[in-house]
N, C-alpha and C positions, 0 to 999 in steps of 0.2 A: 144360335144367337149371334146377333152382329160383332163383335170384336172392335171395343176402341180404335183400335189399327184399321181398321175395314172403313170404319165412320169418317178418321180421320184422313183417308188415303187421297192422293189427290186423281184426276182424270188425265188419260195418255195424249200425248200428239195423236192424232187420228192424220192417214191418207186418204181423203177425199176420195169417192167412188168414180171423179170422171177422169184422175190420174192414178187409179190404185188398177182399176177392172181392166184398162188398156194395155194398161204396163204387165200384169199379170196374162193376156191373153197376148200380148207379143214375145214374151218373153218369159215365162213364171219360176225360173232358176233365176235369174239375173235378178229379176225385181226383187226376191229378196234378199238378196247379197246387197244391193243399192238402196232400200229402207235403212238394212240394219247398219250400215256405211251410216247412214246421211243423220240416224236417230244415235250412234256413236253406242248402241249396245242397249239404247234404251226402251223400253215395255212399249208397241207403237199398236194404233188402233188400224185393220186397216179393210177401208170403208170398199168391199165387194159385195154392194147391191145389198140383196136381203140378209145377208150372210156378211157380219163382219169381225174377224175372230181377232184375236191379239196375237201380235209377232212377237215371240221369246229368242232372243237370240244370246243375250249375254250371259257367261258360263256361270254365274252366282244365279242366277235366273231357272237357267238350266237344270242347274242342280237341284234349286227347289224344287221345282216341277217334276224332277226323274227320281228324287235320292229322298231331300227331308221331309214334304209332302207328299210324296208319290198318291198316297191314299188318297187325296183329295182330288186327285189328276185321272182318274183313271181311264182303259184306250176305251173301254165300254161299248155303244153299239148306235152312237147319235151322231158320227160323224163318217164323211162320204168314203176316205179309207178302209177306216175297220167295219162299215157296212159290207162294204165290197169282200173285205178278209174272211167277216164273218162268214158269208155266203161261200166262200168256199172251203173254208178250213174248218167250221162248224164249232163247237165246243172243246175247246182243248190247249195247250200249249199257249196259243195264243188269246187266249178269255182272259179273264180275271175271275177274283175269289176263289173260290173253292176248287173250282173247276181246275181252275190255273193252276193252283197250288199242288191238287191231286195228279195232274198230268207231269208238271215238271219233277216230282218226285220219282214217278217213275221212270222219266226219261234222263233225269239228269247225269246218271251213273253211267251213260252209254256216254259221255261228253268228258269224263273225268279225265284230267291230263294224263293222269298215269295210262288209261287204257287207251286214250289216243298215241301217245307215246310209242306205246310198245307195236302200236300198225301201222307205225309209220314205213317199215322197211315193204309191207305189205303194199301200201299202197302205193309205195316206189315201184314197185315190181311191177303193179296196174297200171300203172300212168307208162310206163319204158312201152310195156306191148302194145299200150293202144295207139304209140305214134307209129304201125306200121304204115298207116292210110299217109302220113307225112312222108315216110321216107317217097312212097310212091309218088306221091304230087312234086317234092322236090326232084326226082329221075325226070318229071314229067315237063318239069315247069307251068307245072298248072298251077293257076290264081285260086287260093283257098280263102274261102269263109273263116277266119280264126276265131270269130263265136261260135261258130257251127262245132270248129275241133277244140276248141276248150270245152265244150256242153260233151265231147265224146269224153275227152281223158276226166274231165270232174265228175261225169257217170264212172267208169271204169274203175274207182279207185274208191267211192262211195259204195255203190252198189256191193261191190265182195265187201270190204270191214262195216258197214251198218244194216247191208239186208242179205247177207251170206251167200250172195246170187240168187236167192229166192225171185229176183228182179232182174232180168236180164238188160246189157247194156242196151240196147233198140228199144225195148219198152223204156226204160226211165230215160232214151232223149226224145219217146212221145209224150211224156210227162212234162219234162222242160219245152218242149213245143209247147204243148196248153199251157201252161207257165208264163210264156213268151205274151200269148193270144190275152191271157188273163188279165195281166199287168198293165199291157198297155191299150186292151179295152175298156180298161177303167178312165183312161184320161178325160173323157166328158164328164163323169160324175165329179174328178177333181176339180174342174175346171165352174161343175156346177154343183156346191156343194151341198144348194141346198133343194134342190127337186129329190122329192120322195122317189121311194121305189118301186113304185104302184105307177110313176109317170114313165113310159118308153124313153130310151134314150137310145145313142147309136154309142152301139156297142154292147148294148145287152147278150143280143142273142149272142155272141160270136162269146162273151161271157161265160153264159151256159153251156154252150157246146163244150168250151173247152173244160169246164169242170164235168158232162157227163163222158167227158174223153180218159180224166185222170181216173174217175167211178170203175167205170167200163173196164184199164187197167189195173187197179189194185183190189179190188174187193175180189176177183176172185184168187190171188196170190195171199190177202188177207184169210180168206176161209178156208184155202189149204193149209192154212200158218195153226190156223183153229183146231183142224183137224188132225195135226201134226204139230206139234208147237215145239220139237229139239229144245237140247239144253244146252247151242249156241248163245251167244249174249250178242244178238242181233236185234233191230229193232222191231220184227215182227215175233222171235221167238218172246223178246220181255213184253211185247204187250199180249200176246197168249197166256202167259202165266201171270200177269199182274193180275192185281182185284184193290176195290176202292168198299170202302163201309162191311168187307169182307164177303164181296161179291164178286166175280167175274168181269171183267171188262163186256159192256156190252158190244156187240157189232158196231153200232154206230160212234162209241166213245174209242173204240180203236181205232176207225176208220178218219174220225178230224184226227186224231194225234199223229196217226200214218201220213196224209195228207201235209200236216205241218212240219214234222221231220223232212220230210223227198225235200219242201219246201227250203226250210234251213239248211238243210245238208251241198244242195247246189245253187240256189239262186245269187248268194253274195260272190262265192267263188269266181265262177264264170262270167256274172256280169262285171267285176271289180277288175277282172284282167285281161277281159276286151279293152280295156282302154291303154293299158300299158305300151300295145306295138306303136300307136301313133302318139305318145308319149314319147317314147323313144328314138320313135324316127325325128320329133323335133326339138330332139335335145340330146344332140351326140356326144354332150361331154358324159352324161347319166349312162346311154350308154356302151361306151365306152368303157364306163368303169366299172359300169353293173358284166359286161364279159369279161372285163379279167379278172374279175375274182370268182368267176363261176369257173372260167379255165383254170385260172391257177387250185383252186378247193377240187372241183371235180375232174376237172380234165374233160376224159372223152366219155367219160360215165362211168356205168349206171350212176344214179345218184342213190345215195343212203343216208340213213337217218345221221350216222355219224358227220356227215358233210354239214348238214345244218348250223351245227353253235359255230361256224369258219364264214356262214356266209352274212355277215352281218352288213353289209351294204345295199345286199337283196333284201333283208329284211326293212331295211331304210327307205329304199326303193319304194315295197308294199304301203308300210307304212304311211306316204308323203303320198300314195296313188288314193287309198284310200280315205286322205284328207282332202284331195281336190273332186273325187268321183266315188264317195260312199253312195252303196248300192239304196240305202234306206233315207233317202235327202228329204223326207217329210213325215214329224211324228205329230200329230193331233194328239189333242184332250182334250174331256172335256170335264169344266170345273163342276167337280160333285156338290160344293159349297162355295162361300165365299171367301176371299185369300186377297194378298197384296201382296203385288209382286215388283221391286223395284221400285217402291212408292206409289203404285197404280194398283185402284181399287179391281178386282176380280168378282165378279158377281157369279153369283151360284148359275150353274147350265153353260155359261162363256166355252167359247172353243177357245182353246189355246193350241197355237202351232210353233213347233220348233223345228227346225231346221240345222241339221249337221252341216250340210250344204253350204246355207251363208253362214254360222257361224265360224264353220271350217278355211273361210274367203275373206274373214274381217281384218280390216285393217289394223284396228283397236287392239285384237286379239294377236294378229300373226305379222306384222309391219307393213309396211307401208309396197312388199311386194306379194302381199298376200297370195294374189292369186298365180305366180310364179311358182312353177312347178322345180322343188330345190330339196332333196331328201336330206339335206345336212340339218334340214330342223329335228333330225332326229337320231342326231347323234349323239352320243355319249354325253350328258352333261345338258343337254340342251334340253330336254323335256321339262326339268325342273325348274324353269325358268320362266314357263307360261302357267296359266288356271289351267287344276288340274282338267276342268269341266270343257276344257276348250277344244274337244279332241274329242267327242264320241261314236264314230263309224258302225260301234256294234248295241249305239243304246246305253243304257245307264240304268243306274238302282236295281229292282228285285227280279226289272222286265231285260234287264240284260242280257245279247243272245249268245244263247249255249252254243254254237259253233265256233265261238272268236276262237279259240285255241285251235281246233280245226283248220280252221280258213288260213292262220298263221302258216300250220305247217302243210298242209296241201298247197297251198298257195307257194311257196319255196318251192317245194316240190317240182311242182310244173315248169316255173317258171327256168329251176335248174335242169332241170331235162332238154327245155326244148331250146336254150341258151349252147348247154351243150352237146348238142346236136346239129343247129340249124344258126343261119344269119337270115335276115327278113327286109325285102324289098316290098315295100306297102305302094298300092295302086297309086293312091290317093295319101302322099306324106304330109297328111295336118290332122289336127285332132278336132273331129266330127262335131257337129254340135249336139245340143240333148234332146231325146223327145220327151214330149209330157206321159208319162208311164207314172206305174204305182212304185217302181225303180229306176235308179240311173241308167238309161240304154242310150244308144245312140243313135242319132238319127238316119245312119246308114251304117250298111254292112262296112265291119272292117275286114280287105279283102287284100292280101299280099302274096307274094311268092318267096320260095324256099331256095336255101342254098344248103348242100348236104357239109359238114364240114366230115373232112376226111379226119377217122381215127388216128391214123399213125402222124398227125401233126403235130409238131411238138406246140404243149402249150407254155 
């Protein structure tokens, strides 16, 4: 039943389709950062052809959407993202209802701070070994791919503490390959979001391949998990011994939850701190200051979990990276009923999209140099000073992702290891622009060379 508020609501700014679909196809990061600019935070309509969904951008907004209504919101299976999610991640982790409910239960206790906590020295010890292929390119002076070796050491350090090597490091970076292929074969269905999936598009096949690529590797490391299920607390051993309605997990209900962990475990990681070298190659004062407290904290290494609560400007660093280049820059929904959001009626079926991305850039929200990459907005005192809702890189409310603590501290992790280790001469010193992917990646490889630093220098 309609709700006096619904009746009474009034109708949004609408962006006309012959300045919304341009703007969006020259640019579809930007264009919404310069809506939600221009609309000052407010509910805008914006008119892409057949397809015209509503822009949420303001954190009061936000929140309804993610936290107090989330129910009415739900990611469900009628929009061109979680069509595409579906399709490869199946039923699980990433659903709703029950589904969602049953999966997160059982996965959730593999994310708990305490037991990430206590691996973290573990996977210090994974991340030091895997930059031996670095020390070699630095003797070498070879030009390295730093996605390519971030996707090695965020395997290397995942792989032992969440699938107990049951996964070896080469297999899960053909995973993050298809990963790669997945993402951003999606970009024509974002871009068209409302061709069915019964109509070809380019990128399909390249689509499939890459999901019968992940198949091919995990199902059979999955049914020796089956056959073998250890009383490690890894993610194939707890979904061998889980059960839902007091049944066994079936093959296939293992198999999306499997798929959506590899997924979560590495995809924000590695794409979130590709961006940091050319970040920092153009802003020397960041850093500058981001190495001397990694020298002064850790010196020459190893890094240890005890180093962490010391590096709090690294942490600032992450932080401020992950508000100008969150890996997840577009969340759909679609309204299961009717709603008023910001004084703007919501009709039942409406796609609603939200964006970390612009609201992470707004001026309203972060001042007037929003998009100035400046980690001091998140220092000591300063968080409490904006909406809390202004800031979501890992999502929000019940669909909140289980690896933010993860990513927190692997993400340190690396970034102290290879700080003290290594100085970085990037090919290309500016920071790349985006491509249209299902995550934030860049539109080229970021590609630098190494300087070894000598241990006996004093720091």
């Amino acid at each position: 039943m309609e709700t006096p508020e619904a009746r009474a609501a009034g109708k949004p700014r609408t962006v006309p389709v012959w300045k919304a679909l341009p703007s969006a196809l020259r640019d579809a990061h930007q264009s919404l950062v310069d809506v939600g600019n221009a609309a000052d935070g407010a509910v805008v309509r914006l008119g892409l052809g057949i397809s015209s969904p509503y822009l949420v951008t303001h954190p009061e907004h936000v929140q309804q959407v993610l936290q107090e209504n989330a129910a009415n919101y739900p990611r469900g299976d009628n929009t061109a993202l979680w069509r595409s999610v579906r399709r490869l991640v199946g039923d699980g982790i990433l659903s709703e209802g029950e589904t969602w409910a049953a999966s997160r239960r059982t996965l959730a206790p593999l994310f708990r701070p305490a037991r990430i906590n206590s691996l973290v020295d573990t996977m210090a010890e994974a991340i030091e070994g895997a930059t031996d292929r670095l020390d070699q390119a630095a003797a070498d002076g070879t030009v390295v791919d730093i996605g390519s070796e971030l996707s090695r050491l965020v395997c290397a350090a995942i792989m032992r503490v969440f699938f107990a090597d049951r996964l070896n490091v080469d297999e899960a970076l053909r995973i993050m390959a298809a990963q790669e292929s997945i993402v951003t074969s999606m970009a024509p269905r974002l871009l068209a979001p409302v061709v069915p999936w019964w109509v070809p598009m380019p990128g399909d096949r390249r689509f499939h391949r890459a999901v019968q690529e992940i198949d091919g590797i995990l199902l059979p490391v999955l049914r020796q998990a089956l056959r073998q299920p250890g009383t490690e607390g890894d993610v194939l051993s707890t979904l061998a011994r889980a059960s839902r309605d007091g049944q066994p997990l079936t093959e296939q209900q293992m198999r999306d939850d499997l798929v959506s962990m590899v997924a979560v475990t590495t995809e924000t990681s590695y794409v979130a701190l590709t961006w940091l070298w050319p970040v920092l190659a153009t802003h020397e004062h960041v850093a500058r200051r981001l190495y001397a407290e990694i020298d002064d904290v850790v010196g020459a290494g190893p890094v240890r979990a005890a180093h962490l609560p010391r590096l709090s400007y690294t942490r600032m660093v992450l932080d401020e990276l992950l508000r100008l280049f969150p890996a997840g820059w577009i969340v759909p929904r679609r309204a299961a009923g009717p709603d008023v959001l910001g004084g703007v009626r919501i009709d039942k079926g409406a796609t609603v999209v939200l964006s970390p991305y612009a609201t992470h850039r707004m001026k309203a929200f972060w001042g007037p140099d929003a998009e100035t990459f400046d980690p001091e907005r998140f220092a000591p005192g300063r968080t409490d000073q904006r909406h809390r809702y202004a800031y979501y890189p890992f999502g929000l409310g019940i669909h909140r992702c289980l690896g933010e603590h993860l990513f927190q501290l692997e993400a340190q992790l690396i970034v102290a290891t290879l700080v003290s280790k290594y100085r970085f001469t990037l090919t290309e010193p500016s920071v790349p622009g985006i491509r249209v992917a299902a995550s934030l990646r860049p539109q080229r490889r970021v590609e630098l060379t190494l300087t070894r630093l000598e241990p006996s220098v004093a720091r």
